[in-house]
C-alpha positions in Angstrom: -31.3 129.1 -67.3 -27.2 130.4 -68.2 -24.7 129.7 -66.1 -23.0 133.2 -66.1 -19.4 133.0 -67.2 -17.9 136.1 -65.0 -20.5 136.9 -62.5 -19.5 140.1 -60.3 -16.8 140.3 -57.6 -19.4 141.0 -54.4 -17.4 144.5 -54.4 -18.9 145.5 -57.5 -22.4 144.5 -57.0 -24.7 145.6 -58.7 -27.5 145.4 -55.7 -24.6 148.1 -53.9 -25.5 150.9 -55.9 -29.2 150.3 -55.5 -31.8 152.5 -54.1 -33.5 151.2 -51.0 -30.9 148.5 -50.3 -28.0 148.9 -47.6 -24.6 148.8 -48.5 -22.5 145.9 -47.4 -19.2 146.8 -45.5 -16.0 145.6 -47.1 -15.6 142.5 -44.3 -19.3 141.3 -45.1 -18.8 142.0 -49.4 -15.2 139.9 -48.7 -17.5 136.9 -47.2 -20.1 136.7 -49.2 -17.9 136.9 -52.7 -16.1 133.3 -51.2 -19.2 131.8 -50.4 -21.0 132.3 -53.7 -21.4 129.8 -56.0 -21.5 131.6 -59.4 -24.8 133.9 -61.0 -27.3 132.6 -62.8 -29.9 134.7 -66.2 -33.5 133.5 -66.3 -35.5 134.4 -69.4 -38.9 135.2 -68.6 -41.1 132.1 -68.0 -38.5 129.9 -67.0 -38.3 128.0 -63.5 -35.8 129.0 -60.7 -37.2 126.7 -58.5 -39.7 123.4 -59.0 -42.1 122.5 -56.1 -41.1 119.0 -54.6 -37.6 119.4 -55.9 -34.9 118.9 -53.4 -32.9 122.4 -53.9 -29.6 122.5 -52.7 -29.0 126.1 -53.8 -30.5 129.8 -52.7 -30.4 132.8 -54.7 -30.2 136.7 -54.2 -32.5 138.2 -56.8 -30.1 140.8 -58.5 -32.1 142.2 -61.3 -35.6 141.1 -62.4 -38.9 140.1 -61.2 -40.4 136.6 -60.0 -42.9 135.2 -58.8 -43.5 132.5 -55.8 -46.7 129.8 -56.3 -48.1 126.8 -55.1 -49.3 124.2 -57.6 -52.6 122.5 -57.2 -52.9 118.9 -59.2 -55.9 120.4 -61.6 -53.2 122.6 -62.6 -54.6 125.3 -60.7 -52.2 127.4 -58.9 -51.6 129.8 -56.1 -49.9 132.9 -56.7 -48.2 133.7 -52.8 -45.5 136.7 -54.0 -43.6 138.1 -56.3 -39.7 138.5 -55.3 -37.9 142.2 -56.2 -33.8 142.8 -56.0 -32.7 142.0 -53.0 -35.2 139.4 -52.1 -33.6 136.0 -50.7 -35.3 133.0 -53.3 -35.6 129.6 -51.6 -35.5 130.5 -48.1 -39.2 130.0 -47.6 -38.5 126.2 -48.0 -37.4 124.1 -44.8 -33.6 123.5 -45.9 -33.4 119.5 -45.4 -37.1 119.2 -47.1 -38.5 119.5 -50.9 -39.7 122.7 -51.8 -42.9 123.3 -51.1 -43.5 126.2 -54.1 -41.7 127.3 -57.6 -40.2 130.3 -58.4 -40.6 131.6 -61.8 -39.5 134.6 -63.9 -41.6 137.5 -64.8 -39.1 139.3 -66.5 -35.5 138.2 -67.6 -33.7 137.8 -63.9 -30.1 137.5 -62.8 -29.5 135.9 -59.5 -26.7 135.4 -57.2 -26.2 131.7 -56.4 -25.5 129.8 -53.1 -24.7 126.9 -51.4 -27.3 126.3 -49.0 -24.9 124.3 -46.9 -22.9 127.6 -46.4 -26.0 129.9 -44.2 -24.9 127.3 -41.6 -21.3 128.5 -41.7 -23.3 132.2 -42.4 -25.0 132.4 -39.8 -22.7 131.3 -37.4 -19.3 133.5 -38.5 -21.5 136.6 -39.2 -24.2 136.8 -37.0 -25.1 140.0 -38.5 -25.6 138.7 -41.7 -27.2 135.7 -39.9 -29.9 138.0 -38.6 -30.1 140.0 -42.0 -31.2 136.4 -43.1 -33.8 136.4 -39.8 -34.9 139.9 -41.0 -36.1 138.8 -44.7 -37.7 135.6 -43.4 -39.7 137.8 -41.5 -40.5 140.3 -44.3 -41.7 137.6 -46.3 -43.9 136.6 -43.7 -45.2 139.8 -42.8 -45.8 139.9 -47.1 -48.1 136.7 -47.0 -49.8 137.9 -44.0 -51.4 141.0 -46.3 -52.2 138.8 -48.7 -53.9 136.2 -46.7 -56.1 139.5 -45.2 -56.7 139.9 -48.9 -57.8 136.5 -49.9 -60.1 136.7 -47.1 -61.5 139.6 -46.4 -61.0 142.5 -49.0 -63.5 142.5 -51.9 -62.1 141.8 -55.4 -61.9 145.5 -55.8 -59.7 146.5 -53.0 -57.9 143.1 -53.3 -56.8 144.7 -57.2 -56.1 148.1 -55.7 -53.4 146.9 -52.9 -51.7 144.4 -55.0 -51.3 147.6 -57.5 -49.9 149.3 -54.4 -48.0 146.8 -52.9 -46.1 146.4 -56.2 -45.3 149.5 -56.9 -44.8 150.5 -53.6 -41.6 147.0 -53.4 -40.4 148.0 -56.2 -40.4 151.9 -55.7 -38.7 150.7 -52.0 -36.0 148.7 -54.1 -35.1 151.2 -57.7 -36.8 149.3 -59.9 -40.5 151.8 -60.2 -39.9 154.2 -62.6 -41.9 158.0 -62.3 -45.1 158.7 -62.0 -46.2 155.8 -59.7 -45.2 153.6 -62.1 -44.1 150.4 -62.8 -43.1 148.6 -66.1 -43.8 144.8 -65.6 -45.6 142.7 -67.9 -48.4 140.2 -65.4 -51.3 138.6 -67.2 -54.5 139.3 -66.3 -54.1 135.1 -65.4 -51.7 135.8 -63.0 -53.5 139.0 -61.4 -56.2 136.2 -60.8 -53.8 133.3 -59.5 -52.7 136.1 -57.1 -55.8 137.2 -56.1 -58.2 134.3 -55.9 -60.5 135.1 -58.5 -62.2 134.2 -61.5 -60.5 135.6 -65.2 -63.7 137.3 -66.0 -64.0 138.7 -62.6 -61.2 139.9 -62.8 -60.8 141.6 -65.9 -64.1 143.2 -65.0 -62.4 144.6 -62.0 -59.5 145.9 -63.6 -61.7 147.7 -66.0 -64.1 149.3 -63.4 -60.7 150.6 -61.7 -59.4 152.1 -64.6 -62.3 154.1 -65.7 -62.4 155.1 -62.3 -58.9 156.4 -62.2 -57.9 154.6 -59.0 -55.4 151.6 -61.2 -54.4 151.5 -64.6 -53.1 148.1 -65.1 -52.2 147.6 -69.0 -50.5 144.4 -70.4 -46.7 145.6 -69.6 -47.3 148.4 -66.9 -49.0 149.0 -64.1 -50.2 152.7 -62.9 -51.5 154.1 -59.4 -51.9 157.8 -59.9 -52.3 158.6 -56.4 -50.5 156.1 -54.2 -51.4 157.9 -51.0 -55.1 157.7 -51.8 -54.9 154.4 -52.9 -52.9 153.2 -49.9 -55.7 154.5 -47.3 -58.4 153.0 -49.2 -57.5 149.4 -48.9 -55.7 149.6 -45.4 -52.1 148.7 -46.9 -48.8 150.6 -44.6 -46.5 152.0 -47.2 -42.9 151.0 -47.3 -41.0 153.6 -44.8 -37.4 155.2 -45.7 -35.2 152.6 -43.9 -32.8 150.7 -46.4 -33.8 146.5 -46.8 -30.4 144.1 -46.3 -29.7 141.5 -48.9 -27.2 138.7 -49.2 
């Protein structure tokens, strides 16, 4: 990680301009530039935040992809979401506990740095940025509870085809899909199966029955749904609706 040198005055963020997000008033931009800590860049791979590590910071995804998992101690791990713009990194975690998860880059991230100390201060000064915090926590929950349903009950099939959707569909919501349904983003089969629950074999197998169907076209650096509609009905998932998502 790069401690950024001149990271942006709040007023000319670049999460302001983006589709899907809401624009910060001038009062709320003002607060949230003195309470930042600095930005930080992530090259792909590399750790935002390691599980059992006491993290005193939080971080406003700005640009880039990650991704949130659980570690087992065979080295197996857990895949439990992947973070867009916007998305609030470290909130999941009690704040006077270790983290209970790492955060990792999929693509080369910036992120906007915080104090955790200062959501207390947050949350108390600006309660409407204090609920804009309540709001996300509750996204994210409402996020693992698909997943979960997934793990559980949809067949390997269907759990491919909604976590096509529910990608593209996040990061349609947030700027970041480009057209045609789709979305440029470079996950290992490995970490299709760490999401998902399933075997490497199982589910390359999967991906490949999918593709020659036409339903998901999931290469190495992009992922395709040609009909998102379609897709959406057949596995259950709600698509993202027009309303614009806060951040911090």
């Amino acid at each position: 990680m790069l401690d950024v040198a001149n990271p942006h005055n709040c007023v000319h963020c670049p999460l302001q301009e983006r589709r899907g997000l809401r624009r910060l008033d001038e009062a709320q931009t003002q607060y949230i530039n003195r309470i930042k800590t600095g930005e930080l860049l992530v090259d792909r791979g590399e750790t935002v935040l390691a599980e059992e590590a006491s993290a005193t910071h939080l971080f406003t995804v700005l640009d880039g992809v990650l991704i949130r998992f659980h570690s087992l101690e065979d080295g197996r791990r857990q895949i439990v979401n992947f973070m867009f713009p916007g998305d609030l990194v470290g909130l999941q975690a009690a704040f006077d506990d270790p983290s209970t998860h790492s955060v990792e880059a999929v693509t080369p991230a910036r992120l906007c740095v915080f104090d955790r100390s200062a959501f207390i201060e947050l949350i108390k000064d600006n309660p409407r940025l204090g609920y804009d915090v309540t709001w996300l926590a509750a996204k994210e929950e409402t996020a693992l509870e698909n997943h979960i349903v997934s793990l559980g009950q949809r067949s390997a099939r269907e759990r491919v085809i909604f976590l096509a959707v529910w990608l593209i569909d996040r990061a349609q919501a947030t700027g970041v899909a480009g057209e045609g349904n789709k979305l440029a983003l470079p996950i290992t089969q490995s970490q299709i199966a760490d999401m998902l629950g399933l075997s490497l074999v199982h589910t390359n197998r999967t991906i490949r029955a999918l593709h020659n169907e036409g339903l998901v076209h999931w290469g190495q650096k992009e992922i395709c749904v040609p009909d998102m509609n379609s897709a959406a009905d057949l596995v259950g998932i709600i698509r993202s609706d027009d309303s614009d998502r806060p951040f911090i």
